[in-house]
N, CA, C and O atoms as a printed pandas DataFrame, in Angstrom:
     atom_number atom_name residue_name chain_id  residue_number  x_coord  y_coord  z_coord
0              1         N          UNK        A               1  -39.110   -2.826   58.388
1              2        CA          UNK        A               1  -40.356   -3.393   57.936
2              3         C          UNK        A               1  -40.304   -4.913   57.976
3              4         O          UNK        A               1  -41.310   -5.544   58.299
4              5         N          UNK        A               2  -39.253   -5.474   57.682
5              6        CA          UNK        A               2  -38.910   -7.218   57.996
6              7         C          UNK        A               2  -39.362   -7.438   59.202
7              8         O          UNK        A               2  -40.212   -8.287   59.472
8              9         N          UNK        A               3  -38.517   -6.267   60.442
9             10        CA          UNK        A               3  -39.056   -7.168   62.001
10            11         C          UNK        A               3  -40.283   -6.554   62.364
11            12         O          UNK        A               3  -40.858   -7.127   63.289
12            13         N          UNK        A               4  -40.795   -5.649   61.945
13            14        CA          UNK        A               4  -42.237   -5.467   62.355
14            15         C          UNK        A               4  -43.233   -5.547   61.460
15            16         O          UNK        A               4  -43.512   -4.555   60.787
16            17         N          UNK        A               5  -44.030   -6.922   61.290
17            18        CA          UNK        A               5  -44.787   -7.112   59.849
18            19         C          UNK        A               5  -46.289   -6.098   60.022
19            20         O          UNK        A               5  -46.921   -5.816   59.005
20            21         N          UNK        A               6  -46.631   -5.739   61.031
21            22        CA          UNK        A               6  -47.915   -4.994   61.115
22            23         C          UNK        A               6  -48.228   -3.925   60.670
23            24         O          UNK        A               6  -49.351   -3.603   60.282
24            25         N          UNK        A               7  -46.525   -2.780   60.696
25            26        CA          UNK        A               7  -45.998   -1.651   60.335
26            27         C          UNK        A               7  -47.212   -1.508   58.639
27            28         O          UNK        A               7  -47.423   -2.536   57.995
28            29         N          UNK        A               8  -47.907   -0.002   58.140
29            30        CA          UNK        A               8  -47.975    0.425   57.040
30            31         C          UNK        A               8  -46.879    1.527   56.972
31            32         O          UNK        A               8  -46.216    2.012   57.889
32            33         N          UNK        A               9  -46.863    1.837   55.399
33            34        CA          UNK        A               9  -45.793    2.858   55.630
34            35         C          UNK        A               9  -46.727    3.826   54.254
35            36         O          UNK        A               9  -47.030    3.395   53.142
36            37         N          UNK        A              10  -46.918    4.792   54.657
37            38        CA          UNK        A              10  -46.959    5.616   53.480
38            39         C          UNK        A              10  -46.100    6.496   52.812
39            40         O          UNK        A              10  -46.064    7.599   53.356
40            41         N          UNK        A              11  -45.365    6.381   51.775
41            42        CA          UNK        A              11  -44.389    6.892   50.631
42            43         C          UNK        A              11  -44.907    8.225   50.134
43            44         O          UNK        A              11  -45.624    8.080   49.145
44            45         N          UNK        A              12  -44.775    9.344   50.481
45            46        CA          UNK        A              12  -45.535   10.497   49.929
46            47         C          UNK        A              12  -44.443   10.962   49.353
47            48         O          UNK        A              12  -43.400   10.717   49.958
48            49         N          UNK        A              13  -44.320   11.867   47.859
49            50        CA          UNK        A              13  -43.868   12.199   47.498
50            51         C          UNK        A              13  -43.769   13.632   46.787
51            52         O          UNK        A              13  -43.902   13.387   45.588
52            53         N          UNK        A              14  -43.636   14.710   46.920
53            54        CA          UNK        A              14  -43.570   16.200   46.874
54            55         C          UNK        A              14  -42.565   16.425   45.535
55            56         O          UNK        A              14  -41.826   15.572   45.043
56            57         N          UNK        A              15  -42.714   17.538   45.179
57            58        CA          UNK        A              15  -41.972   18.498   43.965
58            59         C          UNK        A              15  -41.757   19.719   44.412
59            60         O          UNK        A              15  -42.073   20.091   45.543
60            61         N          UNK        A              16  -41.189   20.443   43.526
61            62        CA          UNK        A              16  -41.224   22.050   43.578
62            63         C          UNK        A              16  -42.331   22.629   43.226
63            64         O          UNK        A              16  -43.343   21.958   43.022
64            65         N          UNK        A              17  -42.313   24.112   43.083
65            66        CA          UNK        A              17  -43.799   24.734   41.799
66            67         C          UNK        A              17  -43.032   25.084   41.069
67            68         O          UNK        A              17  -43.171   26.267   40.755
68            69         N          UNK        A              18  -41.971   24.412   40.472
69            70        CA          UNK        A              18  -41.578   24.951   39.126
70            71         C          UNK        A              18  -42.653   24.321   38.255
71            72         O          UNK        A              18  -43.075   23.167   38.336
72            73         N          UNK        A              19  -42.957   25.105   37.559
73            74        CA          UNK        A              19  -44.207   23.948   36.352
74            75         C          UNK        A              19  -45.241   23.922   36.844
75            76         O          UNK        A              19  -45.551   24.199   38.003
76            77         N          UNK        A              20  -46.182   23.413   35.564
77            78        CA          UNK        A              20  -47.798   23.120   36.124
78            79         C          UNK        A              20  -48.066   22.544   36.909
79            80         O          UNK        A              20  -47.465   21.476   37.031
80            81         N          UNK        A              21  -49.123   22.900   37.909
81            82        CA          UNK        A              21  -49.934   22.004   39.184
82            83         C          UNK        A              21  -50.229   20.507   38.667
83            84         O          UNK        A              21  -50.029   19.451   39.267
84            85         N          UNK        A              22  -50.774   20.723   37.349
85            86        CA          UNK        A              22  -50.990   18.979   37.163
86            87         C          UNK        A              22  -49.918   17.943   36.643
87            88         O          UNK        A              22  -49.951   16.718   36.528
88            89         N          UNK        A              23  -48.865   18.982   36.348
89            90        CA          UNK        A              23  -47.371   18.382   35.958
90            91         C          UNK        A              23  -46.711   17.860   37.101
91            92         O          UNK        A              23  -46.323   16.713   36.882
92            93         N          UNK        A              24  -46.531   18.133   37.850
93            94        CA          UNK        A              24  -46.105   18.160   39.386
94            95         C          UNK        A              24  -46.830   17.153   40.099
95            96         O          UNK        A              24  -46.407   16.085   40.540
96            97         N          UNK        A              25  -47.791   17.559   40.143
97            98        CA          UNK        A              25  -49.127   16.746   40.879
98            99         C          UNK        A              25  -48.617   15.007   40.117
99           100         O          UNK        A              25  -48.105   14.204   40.897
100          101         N          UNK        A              26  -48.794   14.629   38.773
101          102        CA          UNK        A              26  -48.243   13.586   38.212
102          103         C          UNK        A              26  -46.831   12.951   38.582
103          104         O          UNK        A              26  -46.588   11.877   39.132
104          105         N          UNK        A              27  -46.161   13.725   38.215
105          106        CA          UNK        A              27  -44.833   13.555   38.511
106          107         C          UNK        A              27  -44.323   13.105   40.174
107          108         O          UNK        A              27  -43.413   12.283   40.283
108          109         N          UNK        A              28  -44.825   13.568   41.146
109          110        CA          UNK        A              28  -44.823   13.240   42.772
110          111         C          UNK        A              28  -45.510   11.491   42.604
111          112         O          UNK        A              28  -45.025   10.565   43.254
112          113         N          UNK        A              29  -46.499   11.332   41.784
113          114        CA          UNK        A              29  -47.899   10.241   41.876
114          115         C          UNK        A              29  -46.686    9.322   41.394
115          116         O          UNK        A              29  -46.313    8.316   41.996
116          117         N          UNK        A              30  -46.100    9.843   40.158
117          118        CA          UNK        A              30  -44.798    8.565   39.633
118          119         C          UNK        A              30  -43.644    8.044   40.639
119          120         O          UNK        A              30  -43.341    6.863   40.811
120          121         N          UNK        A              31  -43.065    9.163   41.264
121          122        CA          UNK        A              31  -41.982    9.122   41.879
122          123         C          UNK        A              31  -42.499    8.053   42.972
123          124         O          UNK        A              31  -41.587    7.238   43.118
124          125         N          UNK        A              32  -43.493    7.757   43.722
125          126        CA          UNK        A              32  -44.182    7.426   44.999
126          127         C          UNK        A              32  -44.231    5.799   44.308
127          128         O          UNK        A              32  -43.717    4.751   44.699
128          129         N          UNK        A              33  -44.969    6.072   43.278
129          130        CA          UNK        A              33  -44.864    4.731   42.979
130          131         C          UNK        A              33  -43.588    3.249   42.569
131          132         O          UNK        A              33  -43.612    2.018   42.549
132          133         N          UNK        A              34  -42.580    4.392   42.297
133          134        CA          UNK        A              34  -41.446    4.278   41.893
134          135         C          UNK        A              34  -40.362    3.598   43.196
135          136         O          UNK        A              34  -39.476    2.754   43.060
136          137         N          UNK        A              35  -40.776    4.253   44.354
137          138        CA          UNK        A              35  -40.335    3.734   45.514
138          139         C          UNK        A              35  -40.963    2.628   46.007
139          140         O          UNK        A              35  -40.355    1.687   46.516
140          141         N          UNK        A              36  -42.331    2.700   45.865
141          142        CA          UNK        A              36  -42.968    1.496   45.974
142          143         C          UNK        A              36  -42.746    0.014   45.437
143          144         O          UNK        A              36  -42.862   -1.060   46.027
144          145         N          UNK        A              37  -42.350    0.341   43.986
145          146        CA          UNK        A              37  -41.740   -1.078   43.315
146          147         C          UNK        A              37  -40.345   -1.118   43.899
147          148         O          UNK        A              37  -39.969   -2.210   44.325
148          149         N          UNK        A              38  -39.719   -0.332   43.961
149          150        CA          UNK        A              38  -38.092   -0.017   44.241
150          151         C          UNK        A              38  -38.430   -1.320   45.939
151          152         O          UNK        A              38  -37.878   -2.402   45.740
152          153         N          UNK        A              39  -39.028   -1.266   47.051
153          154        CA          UNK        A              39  -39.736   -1.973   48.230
154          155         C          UNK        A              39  -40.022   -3.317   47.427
155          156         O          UNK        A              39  -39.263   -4.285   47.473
156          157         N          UNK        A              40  -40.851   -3.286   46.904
157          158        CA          UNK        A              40  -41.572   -4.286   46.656
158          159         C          UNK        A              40  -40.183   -5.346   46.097
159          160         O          UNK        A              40  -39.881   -6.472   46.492
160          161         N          UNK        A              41  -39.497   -4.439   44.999
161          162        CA          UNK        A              41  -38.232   -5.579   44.538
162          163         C          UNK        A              41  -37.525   -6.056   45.729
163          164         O          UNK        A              41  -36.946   -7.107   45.457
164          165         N          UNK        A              42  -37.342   -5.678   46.986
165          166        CA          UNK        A              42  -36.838   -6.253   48.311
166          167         C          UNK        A              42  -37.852   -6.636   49.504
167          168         O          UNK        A              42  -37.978   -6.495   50.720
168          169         N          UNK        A              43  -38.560   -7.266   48.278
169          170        CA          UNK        A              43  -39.449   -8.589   48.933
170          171         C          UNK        A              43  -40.314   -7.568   50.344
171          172         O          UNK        A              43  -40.342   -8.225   51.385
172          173         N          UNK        A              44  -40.806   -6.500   50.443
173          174        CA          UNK        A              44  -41.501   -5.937   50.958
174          175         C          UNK        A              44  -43.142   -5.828   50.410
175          176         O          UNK        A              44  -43.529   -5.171   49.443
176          177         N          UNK        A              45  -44.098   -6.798   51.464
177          178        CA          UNK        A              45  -45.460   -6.970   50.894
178          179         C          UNK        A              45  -46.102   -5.481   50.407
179          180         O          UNK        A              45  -46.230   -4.501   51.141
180          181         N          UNK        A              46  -46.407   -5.551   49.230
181          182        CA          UNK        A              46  -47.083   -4.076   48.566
182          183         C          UNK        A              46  -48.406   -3.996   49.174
183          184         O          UNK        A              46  -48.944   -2.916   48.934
184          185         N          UNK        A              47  -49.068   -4.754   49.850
185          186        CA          UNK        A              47  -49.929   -4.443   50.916
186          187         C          UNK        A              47  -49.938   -3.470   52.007
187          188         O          UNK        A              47  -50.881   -2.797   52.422
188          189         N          UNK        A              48  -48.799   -3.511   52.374
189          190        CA          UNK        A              48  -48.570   -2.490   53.024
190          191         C          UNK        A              48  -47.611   -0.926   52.815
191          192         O          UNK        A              48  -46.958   -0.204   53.568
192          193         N          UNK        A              49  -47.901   -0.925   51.635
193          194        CA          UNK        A              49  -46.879    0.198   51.151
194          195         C          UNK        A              49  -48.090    0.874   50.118
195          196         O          UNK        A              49  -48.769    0.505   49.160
196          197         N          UNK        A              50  -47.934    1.884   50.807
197          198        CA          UNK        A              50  -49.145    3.131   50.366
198          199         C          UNK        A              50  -49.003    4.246   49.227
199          200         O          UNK        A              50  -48.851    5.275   49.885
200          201         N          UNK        A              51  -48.977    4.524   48.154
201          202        CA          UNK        A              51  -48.313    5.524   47.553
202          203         C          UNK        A              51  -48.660    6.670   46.917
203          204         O          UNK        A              51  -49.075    6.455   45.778
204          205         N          UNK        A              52  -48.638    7.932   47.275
205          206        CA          UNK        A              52  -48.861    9.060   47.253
206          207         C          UNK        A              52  -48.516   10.408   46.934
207          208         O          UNK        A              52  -47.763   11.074   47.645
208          209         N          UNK        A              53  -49.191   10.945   45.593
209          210        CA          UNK        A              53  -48.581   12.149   45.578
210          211         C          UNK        A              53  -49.225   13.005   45.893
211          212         O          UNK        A              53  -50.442   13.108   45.742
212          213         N          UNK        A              54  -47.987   14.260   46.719
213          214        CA          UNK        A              54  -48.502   15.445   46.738
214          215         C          UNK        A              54  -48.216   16.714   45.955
215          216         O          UNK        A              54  -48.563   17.886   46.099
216          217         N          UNK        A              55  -47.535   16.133   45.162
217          218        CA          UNK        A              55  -47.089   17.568   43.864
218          219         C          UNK        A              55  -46.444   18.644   44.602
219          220         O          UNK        A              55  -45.356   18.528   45.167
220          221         N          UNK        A              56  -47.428   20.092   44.561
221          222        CA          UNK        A              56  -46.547   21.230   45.152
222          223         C          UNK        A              56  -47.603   21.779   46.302
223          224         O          UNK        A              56  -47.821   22.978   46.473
224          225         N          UNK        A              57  -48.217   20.730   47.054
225          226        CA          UNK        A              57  -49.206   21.319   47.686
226          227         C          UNK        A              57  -48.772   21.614   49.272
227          228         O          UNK        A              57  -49.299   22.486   49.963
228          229         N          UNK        A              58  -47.670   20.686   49.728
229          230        CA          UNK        A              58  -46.891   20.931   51.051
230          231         C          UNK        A              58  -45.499   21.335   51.005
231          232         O          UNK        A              58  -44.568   20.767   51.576
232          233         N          UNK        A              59  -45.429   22.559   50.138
233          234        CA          UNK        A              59  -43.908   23.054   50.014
234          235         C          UNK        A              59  -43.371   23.381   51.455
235          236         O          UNK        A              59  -44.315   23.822   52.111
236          237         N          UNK        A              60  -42.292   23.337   52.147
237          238        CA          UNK        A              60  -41.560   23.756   53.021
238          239         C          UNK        A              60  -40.951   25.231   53.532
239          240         O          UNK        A              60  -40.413   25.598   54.577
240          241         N          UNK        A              61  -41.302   25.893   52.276
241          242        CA          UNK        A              61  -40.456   27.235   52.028
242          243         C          UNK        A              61  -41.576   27.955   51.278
243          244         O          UNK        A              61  -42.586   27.394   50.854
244          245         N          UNK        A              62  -41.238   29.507   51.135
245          246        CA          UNK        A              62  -41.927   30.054   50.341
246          247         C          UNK        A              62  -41.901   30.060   48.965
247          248         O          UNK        A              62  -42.128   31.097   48.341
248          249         N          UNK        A              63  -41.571   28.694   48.257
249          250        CA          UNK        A              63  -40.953   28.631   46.757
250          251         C          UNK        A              63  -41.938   28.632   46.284
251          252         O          UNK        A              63  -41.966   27.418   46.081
252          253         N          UNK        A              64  -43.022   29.034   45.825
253          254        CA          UNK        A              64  -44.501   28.750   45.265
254          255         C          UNK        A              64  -44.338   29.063   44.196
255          256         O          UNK        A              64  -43.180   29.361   43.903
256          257         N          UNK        A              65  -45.245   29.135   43.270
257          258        CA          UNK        A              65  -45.253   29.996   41.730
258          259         C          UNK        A              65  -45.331   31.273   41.692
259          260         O          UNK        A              65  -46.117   31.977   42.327
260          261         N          UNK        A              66  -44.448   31.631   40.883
261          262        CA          UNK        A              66  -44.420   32.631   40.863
262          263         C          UNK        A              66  -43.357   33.644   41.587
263          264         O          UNK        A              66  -43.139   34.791   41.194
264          265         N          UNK        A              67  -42.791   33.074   42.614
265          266        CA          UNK        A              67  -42.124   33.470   43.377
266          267         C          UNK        A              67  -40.157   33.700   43.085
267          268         O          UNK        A              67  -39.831   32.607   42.622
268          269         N          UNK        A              68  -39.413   34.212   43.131
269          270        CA          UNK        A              68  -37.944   34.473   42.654
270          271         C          UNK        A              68  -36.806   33.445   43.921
271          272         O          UNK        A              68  -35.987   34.005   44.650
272          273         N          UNK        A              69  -36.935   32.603   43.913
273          274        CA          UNK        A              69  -36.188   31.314   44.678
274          275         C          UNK        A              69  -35.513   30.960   44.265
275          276         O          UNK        A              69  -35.772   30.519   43.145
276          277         N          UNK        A              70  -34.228   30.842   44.708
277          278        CA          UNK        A              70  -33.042   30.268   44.173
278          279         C          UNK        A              70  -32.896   28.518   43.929
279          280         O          UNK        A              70  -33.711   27.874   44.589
280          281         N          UNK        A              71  -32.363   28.060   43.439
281          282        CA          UNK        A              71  -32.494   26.246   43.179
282          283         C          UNK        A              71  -31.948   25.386   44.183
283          284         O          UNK        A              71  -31.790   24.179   44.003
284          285         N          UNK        A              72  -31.652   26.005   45.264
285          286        CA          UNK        A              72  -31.103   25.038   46.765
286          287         C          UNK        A              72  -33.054   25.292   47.600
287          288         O          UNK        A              72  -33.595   24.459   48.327
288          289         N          UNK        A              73  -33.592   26.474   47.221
289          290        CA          UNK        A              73  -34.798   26.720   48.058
290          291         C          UNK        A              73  -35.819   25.280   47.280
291          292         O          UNK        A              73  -36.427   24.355   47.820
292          293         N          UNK        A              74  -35.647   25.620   45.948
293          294        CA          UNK        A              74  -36.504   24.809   45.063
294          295         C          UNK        A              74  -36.358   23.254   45.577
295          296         O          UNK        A              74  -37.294   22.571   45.993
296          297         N          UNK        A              75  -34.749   22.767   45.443
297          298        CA          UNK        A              75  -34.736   21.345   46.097
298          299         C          UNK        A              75  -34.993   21.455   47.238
299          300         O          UNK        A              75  -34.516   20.395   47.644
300          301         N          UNK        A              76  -35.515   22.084   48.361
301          302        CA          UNK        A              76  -35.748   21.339   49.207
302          303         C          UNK        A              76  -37.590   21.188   49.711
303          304         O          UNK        A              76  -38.137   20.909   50.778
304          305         N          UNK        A              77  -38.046   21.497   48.476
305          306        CA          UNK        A              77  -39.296   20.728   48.360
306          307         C          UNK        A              77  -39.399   19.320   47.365
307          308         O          UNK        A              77  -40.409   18.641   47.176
308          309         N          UNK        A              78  -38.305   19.150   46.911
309          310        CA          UNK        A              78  -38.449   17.764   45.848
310          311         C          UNK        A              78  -38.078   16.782   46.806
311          312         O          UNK        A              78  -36.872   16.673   47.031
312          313         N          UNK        A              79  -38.966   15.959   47.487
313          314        CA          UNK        A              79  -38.525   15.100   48.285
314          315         C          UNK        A              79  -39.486   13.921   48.352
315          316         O          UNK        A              79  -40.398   14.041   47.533
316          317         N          UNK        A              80  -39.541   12.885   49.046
317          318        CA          UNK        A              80  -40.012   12.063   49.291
318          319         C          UNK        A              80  -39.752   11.646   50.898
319          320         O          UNK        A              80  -38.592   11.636   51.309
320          321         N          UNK        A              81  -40.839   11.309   51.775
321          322        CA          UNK        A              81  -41.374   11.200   52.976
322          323         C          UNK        A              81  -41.936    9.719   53.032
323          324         O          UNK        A              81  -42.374    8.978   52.153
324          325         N          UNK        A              82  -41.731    9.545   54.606
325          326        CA          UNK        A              82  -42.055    7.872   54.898
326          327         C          UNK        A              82  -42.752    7.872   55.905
327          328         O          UNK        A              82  -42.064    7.932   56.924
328          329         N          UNK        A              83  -43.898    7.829   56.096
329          330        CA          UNK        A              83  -45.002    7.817   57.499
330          331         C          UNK        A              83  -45.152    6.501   57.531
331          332         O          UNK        A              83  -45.546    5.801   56.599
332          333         N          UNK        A              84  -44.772    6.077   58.840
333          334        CA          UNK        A              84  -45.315    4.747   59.469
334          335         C          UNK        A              84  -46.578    4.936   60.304
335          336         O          UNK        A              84  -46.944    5.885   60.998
336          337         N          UNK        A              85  -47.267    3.483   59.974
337          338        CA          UNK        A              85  -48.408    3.286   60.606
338          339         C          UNK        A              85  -48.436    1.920   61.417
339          340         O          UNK        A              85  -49.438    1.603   62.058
């Protein structure tokens, strides 16, 4: 992001469905933002850093609610994603 100043980047950030939709949904919105200052403290313009949660709405796996998933299936929807623009 230093050598290409034009670059946006959007920070999206995901959970499991363990827990409520709006628990989750919050919790992704924190984490996103969290990376965002985490950038911003290394002098990265917050102009261009986008931040976004998606809670449990793009899981990877079939871990949904409700569902009997073991906790290696569960982490690998807790993540955070970096789309350049």
């Amino acid at each position: 992001m230093r050598e290409n100043k034009s670059s946006l980047v959007e920070i999206g950030s995901h959970t499991d469905a363990q827990g409520g939709d709006d628990f989750n949904q919050r919790l992704s919105e924190r984490r996103a933002k969290s990376v965002v200052e985490y950038l911003i403290s290394k002098e990265i313009d917050k102009t261009r850093l986008i931040a976004v949660g998606y809670g449990e709405s793009k899981l990877l796996n079939d871990s949904n609610n409700g569902s009997n998933c073991s906790n290696s299936q569960h982490a690998q929807n807790r993540r955070t994603e970096f789309k350049v623009f």
